[in-house]
KEKE-3310 file (N, C-alpha, C; in steps of 0.2 Angstrom, whole numbers, plus 5000, padded with zeros to 4 digits):
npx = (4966:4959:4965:4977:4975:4972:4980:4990:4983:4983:4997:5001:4992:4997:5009:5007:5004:5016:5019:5027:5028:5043:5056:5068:5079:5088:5101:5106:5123:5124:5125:5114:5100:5088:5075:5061:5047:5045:5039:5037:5041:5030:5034:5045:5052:5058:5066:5058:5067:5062:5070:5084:5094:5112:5120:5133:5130:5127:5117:5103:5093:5085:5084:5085:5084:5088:5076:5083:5094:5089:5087:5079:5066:5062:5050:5049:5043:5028:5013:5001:4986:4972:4962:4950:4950:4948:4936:4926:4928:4923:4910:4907:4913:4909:4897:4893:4883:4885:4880:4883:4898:4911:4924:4942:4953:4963:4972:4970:4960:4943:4930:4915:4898:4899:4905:4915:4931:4943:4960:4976:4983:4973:4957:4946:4936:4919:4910:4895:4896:4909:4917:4913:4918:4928:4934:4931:4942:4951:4951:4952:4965:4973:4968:4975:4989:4993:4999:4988)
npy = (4895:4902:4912:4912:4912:4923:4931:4927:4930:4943:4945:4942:4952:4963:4961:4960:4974:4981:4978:4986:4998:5007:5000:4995:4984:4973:4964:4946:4950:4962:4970:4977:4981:4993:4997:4996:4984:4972:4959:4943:4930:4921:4910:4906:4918:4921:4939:4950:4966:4978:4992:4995:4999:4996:4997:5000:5011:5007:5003:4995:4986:4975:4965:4949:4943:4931:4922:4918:4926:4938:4950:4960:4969:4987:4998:5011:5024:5031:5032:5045:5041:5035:5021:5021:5034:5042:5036:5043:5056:5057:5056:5065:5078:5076:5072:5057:5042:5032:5018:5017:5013:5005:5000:4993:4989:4980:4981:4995:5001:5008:5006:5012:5011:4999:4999:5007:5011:5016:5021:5024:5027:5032:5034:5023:5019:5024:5036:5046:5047:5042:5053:5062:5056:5056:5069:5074:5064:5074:5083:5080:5075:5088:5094:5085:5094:5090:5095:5096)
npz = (5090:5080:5083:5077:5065:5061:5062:5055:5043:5042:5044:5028:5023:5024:5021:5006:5005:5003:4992:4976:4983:4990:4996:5009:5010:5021:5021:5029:5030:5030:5020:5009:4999:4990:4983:4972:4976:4969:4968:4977:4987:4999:5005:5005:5006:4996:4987:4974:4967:4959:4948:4957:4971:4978:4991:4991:4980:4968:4952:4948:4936:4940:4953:4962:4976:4986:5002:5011:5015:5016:5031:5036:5031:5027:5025:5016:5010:5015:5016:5013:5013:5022:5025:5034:5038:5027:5023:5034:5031:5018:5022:5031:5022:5010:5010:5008:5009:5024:5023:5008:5010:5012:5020:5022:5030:5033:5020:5017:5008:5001:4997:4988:4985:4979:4967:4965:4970:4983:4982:4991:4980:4971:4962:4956:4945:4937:4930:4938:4951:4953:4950:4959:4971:4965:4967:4979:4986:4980:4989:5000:5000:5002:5011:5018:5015:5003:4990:4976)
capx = (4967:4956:4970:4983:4974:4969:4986:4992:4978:4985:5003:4999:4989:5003:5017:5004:5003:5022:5019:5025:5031:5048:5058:5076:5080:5094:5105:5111:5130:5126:5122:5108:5097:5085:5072:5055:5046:5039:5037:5040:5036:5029:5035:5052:5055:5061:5060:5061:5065:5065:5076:5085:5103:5113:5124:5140:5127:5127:5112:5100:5086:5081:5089:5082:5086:5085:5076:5088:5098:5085:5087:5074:5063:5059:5046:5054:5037:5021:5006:4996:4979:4968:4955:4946:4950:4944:4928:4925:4928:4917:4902:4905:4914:4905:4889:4889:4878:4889:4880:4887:4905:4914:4932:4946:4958:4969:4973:4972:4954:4938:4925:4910:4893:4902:4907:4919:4938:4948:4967:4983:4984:4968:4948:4945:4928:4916:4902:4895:4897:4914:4919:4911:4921:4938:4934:4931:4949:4959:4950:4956:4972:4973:4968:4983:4995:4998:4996:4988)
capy = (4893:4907:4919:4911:4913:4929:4934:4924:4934:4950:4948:4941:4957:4970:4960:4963:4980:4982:4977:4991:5001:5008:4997:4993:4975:4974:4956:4946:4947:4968:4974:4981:4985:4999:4997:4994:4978:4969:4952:4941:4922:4922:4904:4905:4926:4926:4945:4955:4972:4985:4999:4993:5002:4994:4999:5004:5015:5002:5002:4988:4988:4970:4962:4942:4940:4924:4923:4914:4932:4943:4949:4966:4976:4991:5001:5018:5027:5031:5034:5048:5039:5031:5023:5025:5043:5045:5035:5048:5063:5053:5055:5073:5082:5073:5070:5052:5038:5028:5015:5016:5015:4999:5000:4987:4994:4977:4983:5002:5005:5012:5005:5016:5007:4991:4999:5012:5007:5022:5020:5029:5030:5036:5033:5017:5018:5028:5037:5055:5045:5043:5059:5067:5054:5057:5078:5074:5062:5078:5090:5073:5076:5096:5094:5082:5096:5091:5101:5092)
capz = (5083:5075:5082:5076:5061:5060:5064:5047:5037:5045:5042:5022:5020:5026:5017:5000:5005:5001:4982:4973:4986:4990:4999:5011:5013:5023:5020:5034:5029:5031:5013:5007:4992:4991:4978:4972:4980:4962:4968:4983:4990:5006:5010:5004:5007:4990:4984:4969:4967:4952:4950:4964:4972:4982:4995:4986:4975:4961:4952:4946:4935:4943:4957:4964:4983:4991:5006:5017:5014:5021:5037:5038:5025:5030:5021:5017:5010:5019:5012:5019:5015:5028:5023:5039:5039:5021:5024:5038:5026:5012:5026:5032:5020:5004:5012:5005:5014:5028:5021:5005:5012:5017:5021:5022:5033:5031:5014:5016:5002:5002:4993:4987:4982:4977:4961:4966:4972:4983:4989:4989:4972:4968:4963:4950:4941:4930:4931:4941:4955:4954:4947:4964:4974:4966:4969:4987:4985:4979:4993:5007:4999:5000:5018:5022:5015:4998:4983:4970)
cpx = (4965:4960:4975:4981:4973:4975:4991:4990:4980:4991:5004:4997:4994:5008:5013:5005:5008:5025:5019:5025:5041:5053:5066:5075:5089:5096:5109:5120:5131:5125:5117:5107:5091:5081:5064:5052:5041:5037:5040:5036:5035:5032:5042:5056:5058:5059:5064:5061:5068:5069:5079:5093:5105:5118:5129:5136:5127:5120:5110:5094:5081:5084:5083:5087:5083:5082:5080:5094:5095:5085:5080:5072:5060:5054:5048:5048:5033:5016:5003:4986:4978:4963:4950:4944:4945:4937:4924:4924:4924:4912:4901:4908:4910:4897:4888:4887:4882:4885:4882:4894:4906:4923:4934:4951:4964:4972:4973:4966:4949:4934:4918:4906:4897:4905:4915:4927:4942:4954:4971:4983:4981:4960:4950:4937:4925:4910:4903:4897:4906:4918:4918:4915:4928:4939:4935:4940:4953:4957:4954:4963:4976:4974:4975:4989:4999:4994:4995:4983)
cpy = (4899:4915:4921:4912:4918:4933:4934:4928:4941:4951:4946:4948:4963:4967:4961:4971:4985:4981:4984:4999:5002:5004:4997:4987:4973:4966:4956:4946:4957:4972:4974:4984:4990:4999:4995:4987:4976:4963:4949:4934:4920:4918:4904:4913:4928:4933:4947:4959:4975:4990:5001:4999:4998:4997:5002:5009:5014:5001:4997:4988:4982:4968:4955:4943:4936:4926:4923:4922:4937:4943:4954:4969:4979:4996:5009:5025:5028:5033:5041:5047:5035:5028:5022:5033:5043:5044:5040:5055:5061:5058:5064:5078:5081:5072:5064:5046:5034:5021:5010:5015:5009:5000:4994:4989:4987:4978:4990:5004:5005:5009:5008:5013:5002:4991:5004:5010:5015:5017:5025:5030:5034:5031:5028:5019:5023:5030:5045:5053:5044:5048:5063:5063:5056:5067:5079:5071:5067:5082:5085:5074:5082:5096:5091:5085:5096:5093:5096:5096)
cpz = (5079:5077:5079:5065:5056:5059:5058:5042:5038:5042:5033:5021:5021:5024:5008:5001:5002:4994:4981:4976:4986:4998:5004:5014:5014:5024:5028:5034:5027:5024:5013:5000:4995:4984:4978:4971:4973:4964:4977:4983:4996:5010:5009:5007:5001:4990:4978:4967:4960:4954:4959:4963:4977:4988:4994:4981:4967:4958:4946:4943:4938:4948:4960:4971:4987:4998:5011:5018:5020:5026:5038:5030:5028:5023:5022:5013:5012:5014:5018:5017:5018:5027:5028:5038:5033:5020:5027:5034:5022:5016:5026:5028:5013:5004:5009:5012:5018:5024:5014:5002:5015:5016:5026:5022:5032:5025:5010:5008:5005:4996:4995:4983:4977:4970:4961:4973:4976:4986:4988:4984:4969:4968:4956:4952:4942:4933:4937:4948:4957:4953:4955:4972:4974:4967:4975:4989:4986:4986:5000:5007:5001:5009:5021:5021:5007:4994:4977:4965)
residu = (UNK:UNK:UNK:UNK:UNK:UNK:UNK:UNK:UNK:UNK:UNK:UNK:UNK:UNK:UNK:UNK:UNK:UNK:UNK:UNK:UNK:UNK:UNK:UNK:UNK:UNK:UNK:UNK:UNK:UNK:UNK:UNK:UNK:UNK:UNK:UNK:UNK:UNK:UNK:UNK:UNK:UNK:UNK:UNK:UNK:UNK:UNK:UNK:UNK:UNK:UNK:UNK:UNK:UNK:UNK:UNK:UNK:UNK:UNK:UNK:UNK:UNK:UNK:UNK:UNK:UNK:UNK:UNK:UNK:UNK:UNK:UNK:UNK:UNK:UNK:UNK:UNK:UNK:UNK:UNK:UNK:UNK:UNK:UNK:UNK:UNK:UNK:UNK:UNK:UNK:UNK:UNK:UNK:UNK:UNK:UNK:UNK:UNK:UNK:UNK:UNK:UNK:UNK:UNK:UNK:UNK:UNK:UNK:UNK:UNK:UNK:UNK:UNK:UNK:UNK:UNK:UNK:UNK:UNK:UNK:UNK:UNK:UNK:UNK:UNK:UNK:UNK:UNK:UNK:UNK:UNK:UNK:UNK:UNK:UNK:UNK:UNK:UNK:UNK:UNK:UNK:UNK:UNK:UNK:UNK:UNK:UNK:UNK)
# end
């Protein structure tokens, strides 16, 4: 039971993960949208995407598709944060205390003394403290190649 559980809490955390992402959701009857994932209902599969295109190259600043439609979404961005990795780079390339590092790898952040938020996006919250996380952030990023 606690696997079937776990398993539930797992795929809930990685269909959130896809809010706000760029999406392909390919319909069983062979069409396809190509847009960004604003909403969805886990129980029904409804989804809703912004600035969506469709397969004919028709664009949509909303589109609503039933779930009973969907056959696959594939997630067509990656991220290159980890937050594993980046906890690891906090420790040694930041020197900050493993202790004050907890990461939540089913939802891709880093949390830094209980006040400080990292993900892909970037660093949430104030202070010397955060200013010397989001410096470490851009040098994390530098390292993976991209120029920021």
């Amino acid at each position: 039971m606690a696997i079937a559980a776990e398993s539930s809490r797992r795929y809930t955390a990685k269909f959130n993960s896809l809010l706000d992402k760029s999406v392909l959701v390919r319909l069983n009857n062979g069409r396809y949208y190509r847009g960004r994932l604003s909403g969805f209902d886990l129980n029904s599969m409804n989804l809703v995407l912004e600035v969506a295109e469709d397969n004919e190259g028709k664009r949509w600043p909303l589109v609503f598709i039933g779930g009973s439609y969907v056959s696959e979404i594939i997630l067509e961005e990656g991220s290159v944060f980890d937050a594993k990795e980046f906890a690891e780079f906090l420790v040694n390339q930041g020197g900050i205390g493993r202790h004050l590092i907890k990461v939540y790898e089913d939802v891709n952040v880093v949390e830094v003394g209980r006040i400080i938020r990292v993900t892909g996006n970037g660093v949430e919250g104030t202070g010397p403290m955060a200013q010397k996380v989001h410096t470490i952030y851009m040098e994390y990023l530098r390292s993976k190649g991209l120029k920021v």
